[in-house]
N, C-alpha and C positions, 0 to 999 in steps of 0.2 A: 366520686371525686370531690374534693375540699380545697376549695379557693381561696386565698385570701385576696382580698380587692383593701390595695391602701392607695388613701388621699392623697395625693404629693402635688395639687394645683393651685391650692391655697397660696397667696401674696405676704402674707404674716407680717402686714402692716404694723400691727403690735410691736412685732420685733425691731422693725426700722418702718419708721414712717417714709424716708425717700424713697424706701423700693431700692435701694441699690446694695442689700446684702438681702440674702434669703436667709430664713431660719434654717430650712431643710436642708442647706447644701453646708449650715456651721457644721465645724465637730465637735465631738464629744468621744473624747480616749481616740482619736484619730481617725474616727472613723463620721461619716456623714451622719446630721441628724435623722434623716428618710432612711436611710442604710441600715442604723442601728435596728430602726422600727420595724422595718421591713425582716431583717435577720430572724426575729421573735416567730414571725408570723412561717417564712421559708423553712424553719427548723420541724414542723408539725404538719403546715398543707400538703399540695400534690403540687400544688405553684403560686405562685402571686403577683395578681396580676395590680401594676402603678400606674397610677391614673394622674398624667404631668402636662405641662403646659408647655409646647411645640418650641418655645425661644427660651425653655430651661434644659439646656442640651447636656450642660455637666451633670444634674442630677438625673437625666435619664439615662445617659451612657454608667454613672455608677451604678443605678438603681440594677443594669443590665448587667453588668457585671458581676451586680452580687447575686444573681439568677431569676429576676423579675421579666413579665412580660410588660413591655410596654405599651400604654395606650395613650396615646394625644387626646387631650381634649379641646377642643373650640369653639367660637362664641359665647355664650351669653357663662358668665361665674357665677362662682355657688358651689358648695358643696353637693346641694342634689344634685346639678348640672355633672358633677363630678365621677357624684352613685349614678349615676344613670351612663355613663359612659363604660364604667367599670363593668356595671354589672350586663349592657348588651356583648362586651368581649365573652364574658363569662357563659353567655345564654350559647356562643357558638359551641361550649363545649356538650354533647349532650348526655354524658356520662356523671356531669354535674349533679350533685346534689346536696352542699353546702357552700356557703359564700358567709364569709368572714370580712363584714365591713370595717378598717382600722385606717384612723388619722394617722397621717406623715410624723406628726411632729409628737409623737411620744415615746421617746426613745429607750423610757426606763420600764417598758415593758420588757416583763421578761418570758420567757417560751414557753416555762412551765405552764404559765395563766393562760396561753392559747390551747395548751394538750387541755387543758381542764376545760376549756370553754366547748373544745370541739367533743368532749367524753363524757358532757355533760349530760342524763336523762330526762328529758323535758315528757310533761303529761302528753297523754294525748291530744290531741288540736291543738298546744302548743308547737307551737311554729318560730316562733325567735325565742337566741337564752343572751340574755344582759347581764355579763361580769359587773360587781360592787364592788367598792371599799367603802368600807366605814358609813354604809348605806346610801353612799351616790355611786348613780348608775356610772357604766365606763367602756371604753373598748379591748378588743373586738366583737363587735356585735356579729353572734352567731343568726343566719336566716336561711331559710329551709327554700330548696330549689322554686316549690311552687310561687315564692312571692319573688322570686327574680324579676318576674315581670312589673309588677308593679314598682322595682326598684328602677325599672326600667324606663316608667316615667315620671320621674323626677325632674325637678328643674328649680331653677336660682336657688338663692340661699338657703333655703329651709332643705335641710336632711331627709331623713328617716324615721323623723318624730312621730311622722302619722300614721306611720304602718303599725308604731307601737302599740297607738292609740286603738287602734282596730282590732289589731291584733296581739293581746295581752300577754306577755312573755314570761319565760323562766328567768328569775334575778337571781344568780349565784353569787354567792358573795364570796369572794376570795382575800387574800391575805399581800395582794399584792399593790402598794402604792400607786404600779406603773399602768395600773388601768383605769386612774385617772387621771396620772398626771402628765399635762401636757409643757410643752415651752412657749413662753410667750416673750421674751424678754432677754438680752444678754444677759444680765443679771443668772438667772438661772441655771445659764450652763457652768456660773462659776461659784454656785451658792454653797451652801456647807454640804449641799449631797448632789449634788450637780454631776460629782463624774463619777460615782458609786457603781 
């Protein structure tokens, strides 16, 4: 089974400093920022499972409706906090044996780059494959059942950096913008490729 685990608990302070617009819940072609993202990953997994924050009710009821499982997360923020919440749903499944880590908020990923990430042939003792553009790393980061656990404790801000570090990956380099580029900013969703 092929999971994808996306971020959807982020506060995207960047985006609006009061907190009172989400980035993941803007649109883009009418559709939600998380939605769109989520779409990429839905089109190629077995599921995908969203990891949101209990008083973001609009984007978990889209997220559900666009076939995501949802997972609450609570106390302490952070994206690890985040992977670590994804990825013990994930650990219930035991047929598992990939998980596809992807941020909420990049919307111009497109499905292809996740067929390629997950068809990807990594050497042996390789264990995670990291999509590139233009030689910066990106998402979704491909990880192999056995380090579930370790994603599993994770906590506050810092990611998944250090499993990289341990654990030396496959970097594919693809052709695709969307697995770097994130939104940070209104500005973005109405730039000159904003709604491509």
């Amino acid at each position: 089974m092929k999971l994808g685990l996306l971020v959807a608990a982020g506060y995207g302070r960047r985006f609006d400093p009061s907190g009172s617009r989400s980035k993941l819940e803007a649109r883009l072609d009418s559709r939600m920022v998380a939605v769109r993202t989520a779409q990429a990953l839905l089109a190629h997994c077995d599921g995908v499972i969203a990891v949101v924050r209990p008083q973001s009710e609009a984007l978990a009821i889209e997220l559900a409706a666009a076939g995501c499982a949802i997972a609450p997360v609570t106390g302490e923020e952070g994206m690890g906090t985040s992977i670590a919440c994804g990825a013990r749903r994930a650990w219930d499944h035991p047929e598992l044996d990939t998980l596809l880590v992807q941020p909420a908020d990049m919307p111009w990923l497109e499905a292809l780059s996740v067929r390629q990430v997950l068809d990807a042939q990594a050497a042996d003792g390789q264990l995670i494959v990291v999509p590139t553009y233009r030689g910066q790393d990106g998402h979704p980061v491909r990880f192999d059942r056995s380090l579930v656990p370790e994603l599993m404790q994770l906590s506050g801000e810092r990611g998944a950096r250090r499993l990289l570090e341990r654990h030396p990956p496959l970097r594919l380099a693809l052709a695709d913008e969307g697995v770097v580029r994130d939104l940070d900013t209104p500005q973005d969703l109405t730039g000159p490729t904003g709604g491509r």
